[in-house]
C-alpha positions in Angstrom: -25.7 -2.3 35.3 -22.9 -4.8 37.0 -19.7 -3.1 37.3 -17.9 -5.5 35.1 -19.9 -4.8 32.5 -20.0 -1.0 32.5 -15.9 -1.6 32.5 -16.3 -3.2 29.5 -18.1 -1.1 27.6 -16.0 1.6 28.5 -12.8 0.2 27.2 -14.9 -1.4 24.3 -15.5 2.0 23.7 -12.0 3.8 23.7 -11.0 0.6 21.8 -12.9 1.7 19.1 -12.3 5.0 18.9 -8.3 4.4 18.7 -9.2 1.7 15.9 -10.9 4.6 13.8 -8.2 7.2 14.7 -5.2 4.4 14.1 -7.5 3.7 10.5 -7.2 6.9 9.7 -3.9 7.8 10.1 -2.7 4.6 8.1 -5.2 5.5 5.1 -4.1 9.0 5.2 -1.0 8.2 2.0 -3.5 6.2 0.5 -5.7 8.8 0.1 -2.8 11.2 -0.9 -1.8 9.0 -3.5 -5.3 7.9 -5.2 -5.8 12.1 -5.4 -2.0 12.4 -7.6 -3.2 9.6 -9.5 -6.3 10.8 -10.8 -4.3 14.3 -11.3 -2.1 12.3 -13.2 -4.5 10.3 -15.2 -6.6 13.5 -16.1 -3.1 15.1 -17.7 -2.5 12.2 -19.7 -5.9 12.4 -21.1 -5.4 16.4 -21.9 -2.1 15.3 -23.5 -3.8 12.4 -25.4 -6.6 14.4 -27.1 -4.7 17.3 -27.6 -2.5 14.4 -29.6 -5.2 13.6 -31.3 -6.5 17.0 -32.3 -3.0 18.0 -33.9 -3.0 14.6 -35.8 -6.1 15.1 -37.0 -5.5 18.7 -38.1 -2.4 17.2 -40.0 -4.4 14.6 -41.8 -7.0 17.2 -42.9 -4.6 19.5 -44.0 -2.6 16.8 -45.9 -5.6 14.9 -47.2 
């Protein structure tokens, strides 16, 4: 293979791999944030059916 061309591939190469380590490191809070917010949205469904559950009891009891 031509010199030039084996050069290129080379640095091609490395370019890549700094574009998936660079990728990574910028998605890295992302990734933080979507876990908290499913963590978040999970609690507020406990909250909401455990809301639920007493108001039902209520109505039952009243009713």
């Amino acid at each position: 293979m031509n010199k030039h061309f084996e050069d290129a591939r080379y640095y091609l190469k490395r370019a890549g791999e700094h574009a998936k380590l660079g990728l990574r490191e910028e998605l890295e809070p992302v990734e933080g944030a979507e876990g908290e917010t499913k963590a978040a949205i999970a609690d507020a469904r406990e909250r909401i059916a455990a809301y639920r559950s007493e108001r039902e009891a209520e109505t039952a009891e009243s009713g």
